[in-house]
N, C-alpha and C positions, 0 to 999 in steps of 0.2 A: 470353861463355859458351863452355865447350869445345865443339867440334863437336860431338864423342860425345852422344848419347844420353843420357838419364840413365835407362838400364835397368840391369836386376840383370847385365848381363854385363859394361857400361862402366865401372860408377858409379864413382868415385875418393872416397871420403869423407873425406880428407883433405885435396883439391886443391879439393873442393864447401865446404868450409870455410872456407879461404882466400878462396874467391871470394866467399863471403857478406860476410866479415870489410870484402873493401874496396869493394862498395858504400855510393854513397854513400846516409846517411839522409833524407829531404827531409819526413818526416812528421816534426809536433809532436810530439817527444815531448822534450822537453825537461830535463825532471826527471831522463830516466832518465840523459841527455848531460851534466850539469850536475856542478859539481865538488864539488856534496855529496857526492857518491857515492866511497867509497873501501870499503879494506876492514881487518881487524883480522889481522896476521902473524899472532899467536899462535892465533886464531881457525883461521886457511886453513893452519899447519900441522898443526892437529891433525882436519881432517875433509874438509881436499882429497885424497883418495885414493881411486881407484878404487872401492872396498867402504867406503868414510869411513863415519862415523860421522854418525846422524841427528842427533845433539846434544854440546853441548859447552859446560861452564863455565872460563870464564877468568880466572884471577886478576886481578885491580886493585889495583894497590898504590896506597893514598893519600897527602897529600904532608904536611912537618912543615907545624905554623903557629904564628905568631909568638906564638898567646895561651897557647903554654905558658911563655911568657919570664918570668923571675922575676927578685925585686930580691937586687944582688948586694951584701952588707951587712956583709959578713963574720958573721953570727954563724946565718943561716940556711944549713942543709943544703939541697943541688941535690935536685930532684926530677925524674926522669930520666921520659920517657914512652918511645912506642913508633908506628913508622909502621899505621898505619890500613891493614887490606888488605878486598878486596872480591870477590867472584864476579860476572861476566858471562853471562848464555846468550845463546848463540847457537842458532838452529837452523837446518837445511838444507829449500830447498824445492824440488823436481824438478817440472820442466812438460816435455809431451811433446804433440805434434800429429802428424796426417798428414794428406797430401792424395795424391787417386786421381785421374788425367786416363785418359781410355781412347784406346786410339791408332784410333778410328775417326771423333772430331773431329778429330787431326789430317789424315785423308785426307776430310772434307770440307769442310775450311776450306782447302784448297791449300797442305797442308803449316804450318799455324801448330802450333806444338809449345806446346803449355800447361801439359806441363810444365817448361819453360825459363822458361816467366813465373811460375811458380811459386816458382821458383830463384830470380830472381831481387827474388821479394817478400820470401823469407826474412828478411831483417837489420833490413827494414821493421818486419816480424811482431814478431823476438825483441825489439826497443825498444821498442815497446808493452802486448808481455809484462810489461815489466820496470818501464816507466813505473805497469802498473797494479799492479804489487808494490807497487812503493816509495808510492803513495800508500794502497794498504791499511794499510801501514807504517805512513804520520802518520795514517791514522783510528784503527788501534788505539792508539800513543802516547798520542793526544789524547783517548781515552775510555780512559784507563788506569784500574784499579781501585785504587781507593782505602781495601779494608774488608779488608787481609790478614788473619786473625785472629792468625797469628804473628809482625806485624812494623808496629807500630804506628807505627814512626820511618819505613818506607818509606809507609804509608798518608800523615801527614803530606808526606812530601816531594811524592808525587802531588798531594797536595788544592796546594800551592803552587806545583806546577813546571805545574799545566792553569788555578789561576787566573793567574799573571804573565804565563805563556807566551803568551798567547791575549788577543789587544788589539780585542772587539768593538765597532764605535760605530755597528752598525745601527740602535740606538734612540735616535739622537742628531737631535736635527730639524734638516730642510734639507740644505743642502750638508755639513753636518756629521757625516751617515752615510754620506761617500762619500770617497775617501781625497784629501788634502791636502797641501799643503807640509810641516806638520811630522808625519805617521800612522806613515813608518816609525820616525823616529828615536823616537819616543815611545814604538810598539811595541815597539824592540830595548832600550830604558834599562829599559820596565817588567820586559821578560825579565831581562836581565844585567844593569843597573842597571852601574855602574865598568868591567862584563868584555864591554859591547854589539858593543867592537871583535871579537868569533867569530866574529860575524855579517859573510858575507861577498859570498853570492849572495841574490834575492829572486824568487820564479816566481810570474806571476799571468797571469790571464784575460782577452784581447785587452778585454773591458768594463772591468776599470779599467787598463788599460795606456792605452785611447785617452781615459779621463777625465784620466791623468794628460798625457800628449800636448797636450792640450786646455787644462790647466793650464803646457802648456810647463815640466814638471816631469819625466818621460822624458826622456834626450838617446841618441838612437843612435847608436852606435861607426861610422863609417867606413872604408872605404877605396879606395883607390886603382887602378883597373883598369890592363889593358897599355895602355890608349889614352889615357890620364890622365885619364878620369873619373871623378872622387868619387862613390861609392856610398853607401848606408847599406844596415847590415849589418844580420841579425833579432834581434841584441842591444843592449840598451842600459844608462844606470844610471838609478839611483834615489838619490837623496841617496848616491851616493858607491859604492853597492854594484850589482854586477852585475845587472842582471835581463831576466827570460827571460819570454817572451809564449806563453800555452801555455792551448789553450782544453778542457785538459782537466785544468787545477784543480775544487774541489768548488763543483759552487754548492747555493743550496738556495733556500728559499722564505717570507719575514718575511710571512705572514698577518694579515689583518685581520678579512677574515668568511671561514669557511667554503666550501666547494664541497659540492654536495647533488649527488645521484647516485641513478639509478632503477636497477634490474634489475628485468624482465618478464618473469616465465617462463608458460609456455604449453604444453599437450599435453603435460604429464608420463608418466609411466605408472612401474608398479613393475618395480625393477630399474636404471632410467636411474640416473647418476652428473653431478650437478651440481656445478663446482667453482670457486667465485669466491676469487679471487688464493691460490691453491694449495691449498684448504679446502675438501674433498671431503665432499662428501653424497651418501650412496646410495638411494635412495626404496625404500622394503617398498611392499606394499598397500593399506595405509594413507594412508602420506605421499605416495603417486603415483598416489591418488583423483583429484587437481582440483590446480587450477592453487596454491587459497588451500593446501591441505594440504602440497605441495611448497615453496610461500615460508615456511612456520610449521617444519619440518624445518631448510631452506638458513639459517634465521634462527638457528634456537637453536644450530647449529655456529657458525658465526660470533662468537656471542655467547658460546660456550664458548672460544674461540679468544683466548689474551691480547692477540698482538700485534694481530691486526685489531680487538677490542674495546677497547684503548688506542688505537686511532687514529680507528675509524670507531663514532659509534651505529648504531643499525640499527630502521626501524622499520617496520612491515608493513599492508596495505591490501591484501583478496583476494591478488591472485598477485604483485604490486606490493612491492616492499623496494624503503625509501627508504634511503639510506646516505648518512650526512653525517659531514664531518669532526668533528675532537674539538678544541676549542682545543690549542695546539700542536703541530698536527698539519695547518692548514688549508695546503692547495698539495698533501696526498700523491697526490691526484688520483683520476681514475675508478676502479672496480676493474675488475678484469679477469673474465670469467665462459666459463666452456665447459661444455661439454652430451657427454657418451657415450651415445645414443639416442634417442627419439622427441623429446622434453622439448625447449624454447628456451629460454633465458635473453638476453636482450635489454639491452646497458646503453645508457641514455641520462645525458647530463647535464642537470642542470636548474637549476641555479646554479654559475657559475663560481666558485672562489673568489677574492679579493680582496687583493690585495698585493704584495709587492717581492722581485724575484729577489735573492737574498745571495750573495759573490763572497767565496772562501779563497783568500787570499795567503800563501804557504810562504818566510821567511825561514830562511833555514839557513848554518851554518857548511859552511867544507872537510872534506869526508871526514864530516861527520856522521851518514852514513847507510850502514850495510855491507850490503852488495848486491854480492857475490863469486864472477861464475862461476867455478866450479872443473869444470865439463863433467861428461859422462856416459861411460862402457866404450864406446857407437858413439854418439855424438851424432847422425852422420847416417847414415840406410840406406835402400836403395832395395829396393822386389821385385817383382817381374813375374811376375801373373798370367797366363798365356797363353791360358787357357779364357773367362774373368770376360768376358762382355761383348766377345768377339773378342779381346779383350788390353788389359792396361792396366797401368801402370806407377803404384805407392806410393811417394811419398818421404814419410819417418818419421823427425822431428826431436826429441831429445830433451836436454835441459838441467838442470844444478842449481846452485843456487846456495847461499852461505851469506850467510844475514841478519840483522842486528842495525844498533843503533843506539847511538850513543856516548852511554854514563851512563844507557842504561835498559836492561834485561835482558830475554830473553825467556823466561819461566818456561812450560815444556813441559808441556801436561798430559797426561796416561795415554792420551785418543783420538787424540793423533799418534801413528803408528806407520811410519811412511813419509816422508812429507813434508808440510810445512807449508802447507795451501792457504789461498788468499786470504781467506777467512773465517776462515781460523787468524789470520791475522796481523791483518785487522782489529777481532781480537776482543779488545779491553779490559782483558782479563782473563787476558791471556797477557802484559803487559807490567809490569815494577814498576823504580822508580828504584834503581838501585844501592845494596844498602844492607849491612851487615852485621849488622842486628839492635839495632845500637847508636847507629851512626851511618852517617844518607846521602848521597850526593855533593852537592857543593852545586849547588841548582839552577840556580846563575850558571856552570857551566859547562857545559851542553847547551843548542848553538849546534841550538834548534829552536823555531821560534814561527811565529805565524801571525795574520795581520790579517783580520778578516773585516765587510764592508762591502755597500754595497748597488753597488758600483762603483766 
């Protein structure tokens, strides 16, 4: 780290840059380090620039194929066709943070500078940024929509590129819902079927990394220290393709009974604000009588409420709401409850639910995935308060990227206005296969699938 200071009188935001650049990484974050990750020319010429552009479609030209070959007979005329072309969106998404240290920890910590440790968490920080991108990424992919009303060849191409892409054998009994000798190569034949060989890295969850270990089916990559001792490295393969141990793939929850769940609420009064898992209830004079008139209010919101009503029933006893899972839903767990005045709200559990954590394994091609820093006007800046608190020093790191994914499109809707947030790009319904109305890319070439198991 430079001597200097990282105050607004020293700060170098070009030389702070660099130095982030060559720390090294030691957190999992693997996906983001992995050689899916590339990006599209045509894409980062047209929205890497300072004031770039929030969105951008890219032409795809598609290729000839052999089924327009015709018999050469002498007495039939050629029928000439024409190369297939395609639109791509791309769209840009800007993340920005700050961190405040005050320079009166450092005089009583004996001089430890906190923002220097700060500094040097940075490159930590932007790979985990980036890792939690790209798996918004394959959630939204993988719940891509299927119901365009104007493009009926793309809805088909979705309903087949999420059912071949996606190789689940959680409902398979025994050892047989846990991954095996032959899971991947099955997984990538049912994806690309002749075109498997795309497939060329595979990222999974130290749980089935050490299943496959255990099966002596993992082999980690070695090498060789100055002292000539053989090491093993934190990569290895899998039937022939790279893989990466990374325990922040998606896992989820294969239920069998339910989990039931209390909330007790207690000493209401009118005015308090009750709000279980983000679902606010405000009690009148009425509903903040008695304990039972406040559970009969916090019930009927709840139950007007889709997404908690698709997951949890809800049923009431004086001041007592009982909340139980919804089949398909068993593992979403406690709810969460807070109170703004007199009023408690209390959760207990009262039945665990019953079942098997489920493990998403991301096989991907090279470059499959565009995730393109193209930076920001000051990526990094520092400012120094001098009043705040005896004095304290800001550093204010800001990023954009351009993101897309090879053979699926990111269709922009009207509430992006700025940048693409996490929720943007998880959402479903902002992604559709390549298509031109006529015809869509073939599903056998989008090097993206994913195996999911109980381990």
């Amino acid at each position: 780290m430079p001597n200097t200071r990282f105050d607004s009188k020293s700060f170098n935001p070009e030389a702070f840059g660099k130095y982030v650049d060559s720390i090294p990484n030691v957190e999992k974050t693997e996906l983001a380090k992995s050689g899916a990750i590339g990006k599209n020319e045509n894409a980062h010429n047209a929205l890497a620039t300072q004031t770039g552009s929030l969105y951008a479609r890219i032409p795809y030209t598609g290729r000839i194929s052999a089924s327009t070959s015709q018999n050469y007979d002498g007495v039939n005329d050629i029928t000439s066709s024409n190369l297939d072309t395609f639109e791509q969106g791309f769209i840009t998404a800007g993340r920005m943070d700050a961190w405040t240290e005050r320079d009166f920890s450092y005089d009583i910590t004996s001089g430890k500078d906190f923002m220097d440790v700060v500094g040097e968490q940075v490159a930590v920080y932007k790979q985990q940024v980036a890792q939690g991108m790209l798996l918004n990424v394959l959630n939204g992919i993988f719940s891509m929509k299927d119901n365009w009303a104007d493009d009926p060849v793309a809805n088909t191409a979705a309903q087949e590129f999420k059912t071949k892409h996606t190789y689940d054998i959680t409902a398979k009994a025994g050892m047989d819902a846990y991954v095996g000798a032959g899971t991947l190569n099955t997984a990538i034949q049912k994806a690309c079927g002749d075109n498997k060989d795309i497939f060329k890295l595979v990222i999974l969850h130290s749980a089935t990394a050490t299943n496959l270990e255990n099966l002596r089916l993992l082999n980690y990559l070695t090498y060789t220290d100055a002292d000539g001792i053989t090491r093993n490295l934190a990569i290895g393969t899998w039937n022939g393709r790279l893989a990466l141990v990374d325990d922040g793939m998606p896992t989820g929850f294969l239920g069998t009974s339910a989990g039931v769940y209390t909330i007790t609420i207690a000493s209401p009064a009118s005015g308090d604000k009750i709000t279980v898992n983000g679902i606010e209830t405000t009690l009148d004079a009425t509903s903040g009588a008695s304990a039972t008139a406040a559970a009969s209010a916090v019930k009927d919101s709840l139950d007007a409420d889709e997404t908690f009503s698709a997951t949890y029933s809800v049923s009431k006893s004086s001041g007592v709401l009982t909340i139980t899972e919804k089949s398909g839903h068993y593992g979403a767990g406690a709810p969460t409850a807070s109170v703004v005045g007199s009023a408690t709200a209390t959760v207990a559990t009262t039945t665990e639910p019953v079942g098997d954590i489920t493990y998403t394994s991301y096989v991907l091609g090279q470059n499959s995935i565009n995730l393109d820093p193209i930076g920001a006007k000051v990526p990094y800046e520092m400012s120094r308060n001098a009043a705040s608190h005896g004095g304290e020093d800001t550093l204010y790191v800001r990023d954009r990227y351009i993101v897309g994914a090879n053979g699926v499109s990111f269709e922009k809707p009207a509430s992006i206005v700025g940048s693409a947030s996490n929720s943007d790009l998880a959402d479903g319904g902002n992604w559709k296969i390549v298509s031109n109305g006529t015809i869509a890319i073939p599903h056998k070439s989008i090097a993206l699938a994913r195996i999911i198991s109980k381990g």
